[in-house]
C-alpha positions in Angstrom: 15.7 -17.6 -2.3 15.7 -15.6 1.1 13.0 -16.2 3.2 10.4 -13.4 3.8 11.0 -11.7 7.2 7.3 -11.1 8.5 6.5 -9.4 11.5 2.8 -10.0 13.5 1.3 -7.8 15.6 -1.6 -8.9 17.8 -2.2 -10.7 21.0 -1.8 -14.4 21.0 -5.7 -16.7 21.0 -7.3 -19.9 21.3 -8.2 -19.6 17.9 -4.4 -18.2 16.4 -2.0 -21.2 17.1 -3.1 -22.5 13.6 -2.8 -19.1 11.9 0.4 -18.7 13.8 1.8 -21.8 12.8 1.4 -21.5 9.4 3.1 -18.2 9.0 6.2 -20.0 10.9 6.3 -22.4 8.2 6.5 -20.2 5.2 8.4 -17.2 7.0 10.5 -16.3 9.6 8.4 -14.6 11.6 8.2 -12.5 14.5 5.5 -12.2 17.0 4.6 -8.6 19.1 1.8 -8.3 21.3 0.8 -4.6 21.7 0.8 -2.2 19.3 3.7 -0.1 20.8 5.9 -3.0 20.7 5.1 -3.8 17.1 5.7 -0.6 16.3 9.4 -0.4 17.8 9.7 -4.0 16.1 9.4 -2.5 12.5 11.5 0.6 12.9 14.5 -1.7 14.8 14.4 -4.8 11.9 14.1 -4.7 8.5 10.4 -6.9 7.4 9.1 -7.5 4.2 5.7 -7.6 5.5 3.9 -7.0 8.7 0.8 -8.3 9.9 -1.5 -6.2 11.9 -3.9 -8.2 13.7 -6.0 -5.1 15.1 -9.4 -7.4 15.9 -7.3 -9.4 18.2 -6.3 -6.5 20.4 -9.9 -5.7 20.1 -9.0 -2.2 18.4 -9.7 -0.5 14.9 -5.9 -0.4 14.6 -5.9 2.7 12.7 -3.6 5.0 14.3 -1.1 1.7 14.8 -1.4 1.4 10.9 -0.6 4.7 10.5 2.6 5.1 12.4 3.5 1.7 10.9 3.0 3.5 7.3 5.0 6.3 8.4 8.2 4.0 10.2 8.4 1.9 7.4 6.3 3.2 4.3 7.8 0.7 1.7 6.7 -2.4 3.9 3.8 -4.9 2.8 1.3 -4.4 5.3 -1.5 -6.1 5.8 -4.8 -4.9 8.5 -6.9 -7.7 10.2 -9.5 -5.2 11.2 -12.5 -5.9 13.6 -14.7 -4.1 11.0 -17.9 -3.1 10.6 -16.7 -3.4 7.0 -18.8 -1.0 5.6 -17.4 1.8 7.6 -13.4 0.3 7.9 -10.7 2.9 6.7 -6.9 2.1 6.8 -3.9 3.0 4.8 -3.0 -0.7 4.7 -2.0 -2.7 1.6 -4.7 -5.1 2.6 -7.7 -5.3 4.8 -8.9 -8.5 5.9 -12.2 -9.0 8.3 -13.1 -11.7 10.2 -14.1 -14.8 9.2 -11.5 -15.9 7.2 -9.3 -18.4 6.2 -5.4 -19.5 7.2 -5.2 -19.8 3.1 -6.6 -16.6 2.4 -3.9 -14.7 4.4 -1.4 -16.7 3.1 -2.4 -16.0 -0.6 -2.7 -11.9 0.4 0.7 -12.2 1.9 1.8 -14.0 -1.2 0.1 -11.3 -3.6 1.9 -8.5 -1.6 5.4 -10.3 -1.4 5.7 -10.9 -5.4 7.7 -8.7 -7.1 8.7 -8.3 -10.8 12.7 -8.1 -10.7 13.6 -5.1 -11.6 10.6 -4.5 -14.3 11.2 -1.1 -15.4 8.1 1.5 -16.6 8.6 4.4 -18.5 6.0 7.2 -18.6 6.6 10.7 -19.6 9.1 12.2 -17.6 8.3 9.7 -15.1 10.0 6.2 -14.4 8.8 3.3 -12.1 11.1 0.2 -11.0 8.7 -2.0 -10.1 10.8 -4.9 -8.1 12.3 -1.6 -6.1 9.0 0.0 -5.5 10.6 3.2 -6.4 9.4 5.7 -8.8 12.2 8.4 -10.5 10.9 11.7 -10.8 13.1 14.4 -12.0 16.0 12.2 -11.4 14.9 11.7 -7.7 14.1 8.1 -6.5 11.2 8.0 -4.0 10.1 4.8 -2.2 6.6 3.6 -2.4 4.3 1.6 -0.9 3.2 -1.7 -2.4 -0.6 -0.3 -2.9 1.1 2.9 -4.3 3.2 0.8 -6.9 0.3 -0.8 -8.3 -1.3 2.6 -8.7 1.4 4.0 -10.5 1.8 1.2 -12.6 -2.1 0.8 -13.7 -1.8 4.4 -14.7 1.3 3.9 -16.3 0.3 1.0 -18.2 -2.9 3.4 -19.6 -1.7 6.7 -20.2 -4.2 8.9 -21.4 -7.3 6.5 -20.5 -10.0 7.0 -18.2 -9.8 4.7 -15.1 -13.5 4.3 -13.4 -12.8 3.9 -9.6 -14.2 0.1 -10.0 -11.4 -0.2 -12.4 -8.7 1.2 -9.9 -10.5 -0.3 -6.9 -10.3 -4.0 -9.0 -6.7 -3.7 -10.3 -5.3 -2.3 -6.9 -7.5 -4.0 -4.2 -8.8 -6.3 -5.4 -12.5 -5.5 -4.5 -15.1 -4.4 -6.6 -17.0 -2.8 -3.3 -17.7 0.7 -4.2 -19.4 1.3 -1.0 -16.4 3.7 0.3 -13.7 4.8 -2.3 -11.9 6.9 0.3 -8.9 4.5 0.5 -8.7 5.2 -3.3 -8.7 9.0 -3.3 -6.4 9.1 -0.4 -4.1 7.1 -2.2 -4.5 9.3 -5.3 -3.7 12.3 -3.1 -0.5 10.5 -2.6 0.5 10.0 -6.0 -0.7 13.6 -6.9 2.0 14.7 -4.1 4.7 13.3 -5.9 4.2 14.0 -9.7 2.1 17.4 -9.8 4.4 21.0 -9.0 0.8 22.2 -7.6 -1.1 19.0 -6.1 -4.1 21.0 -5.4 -4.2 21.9 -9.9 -3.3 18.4 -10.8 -1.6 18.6 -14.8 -0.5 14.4 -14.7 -3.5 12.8 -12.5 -6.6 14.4 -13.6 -10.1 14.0 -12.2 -12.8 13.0 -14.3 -15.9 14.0 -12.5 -18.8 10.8 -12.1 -16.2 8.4 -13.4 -12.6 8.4 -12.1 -8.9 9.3 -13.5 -6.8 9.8 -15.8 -3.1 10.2 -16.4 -2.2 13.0 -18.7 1.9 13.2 -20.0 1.3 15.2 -23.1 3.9 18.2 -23.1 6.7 19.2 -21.7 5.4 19.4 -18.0 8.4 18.4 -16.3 8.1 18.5 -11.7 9.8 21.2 -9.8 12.5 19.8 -7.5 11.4 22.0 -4.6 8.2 20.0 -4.9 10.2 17.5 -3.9 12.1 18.4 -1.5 8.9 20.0 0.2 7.1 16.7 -0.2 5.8 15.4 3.0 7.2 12.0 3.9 5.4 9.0 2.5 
């Protein structure tokens, strides 16, 4: 098997040659210091993850995240943030604040690097390859991000249910803080953008007001393709 190509992004420390270390032992890895240059990194060489160590640059990282997301969408990308935690947005796969472990970035780059060859999901009019990270609507393939895949497969795997947001926020991020859910409707917006003709009257992703969602595929609904191809860039 092919070792994963990982980039990091952050300025070198005392207290980084272990964490540094460790990701040179499991993947071939590539350091940048600055944002800018990370950024050029990503869209030059193909990674399957990227590290973006924010707190180290002494920075909130977010607008680096975001034109990170929008070089490379279907990259595992992972946000060291410098926090406060309560208040931390990103578009990131993961967020991790410090203090934490060598370990527990390795098992969160582990997490986000697994894939389930080729597992195919079938949903309405709606298919997910779940390996790919790509999800067929109206015979068009459109490339997701690893936190969008898991979405679309836990609705997938529950048609028709009602998802609480602790559900979604469990299953997809692994958290069961419910302090700020905006990650989550952010990410719903996304989905919404994709599968509904009229995101702003959802018919597939609907809202259930006080609890959370639900995916509705009863009908004949089929998308629009100039919904598509008006679709803003992932």
């Amino acid at each position: 098997m092919d070792v994963a190509r990982v980039l990091f992004i952050g300025r070198i420390q005392l207290n980084q040659p272990t964490l540094i270390s460790a990701l040179e032992k499991r993947y071939a890895l590539t350091v940048a210091g600055s944002g800018k240059l990370g950024v050029e990194r990503a869209a030059q060489h193909t990674f399957q993850a990227i590290v973006l160590d924010a707190a180290s640059m002494r920075t909130p990282g977010d607008r680096v995240c975001r034109e990170l997301r929008g070089k490379v969408p279907g990259t595992a990308l992972i946000h060291i943030h410098p926090g406060p935690k309560e208040t931390a947005q990103s578009i990131a796969d993961a967020l991790l604040f410090h203090p934490f472990s060598t370990r527990k970035l390795l098992n969160t780059l582990e997490r986000l690097l697994q894939t389930k060859d080729d597992e195919l999901i079938t949903c309405g009019p709606f298919l997910v390859n779940l390996g790919r990270r790509v999800l067929t609507v109206n015979g068009q393939d459109i490339q997701l991000t690893p936190k969008q895949t898991l979405l679309v497969e836990t609705f997938f795997r529950n048609p028709g249910t009602t998802l609480d947001r602790a559900t979604l926020m469990e299953k997809v991020w692994q958290t069961d803080y419910l302090g700020d859910t905006r990650t989550l409707d952010v990410h719903i917006r996304w989905i919404r953008q994709i599968l509904e003709v009229d995101p702003s009257k959802p018919r597939y992703i609907r809202t259930v007001r006080g609890v959370g969602y639900r995916l509705e595929t009863s009908g004949d609904m089929q998308p629009a393709p100039e919904m598509l191809e008006a679709m803003p860039a992932l």
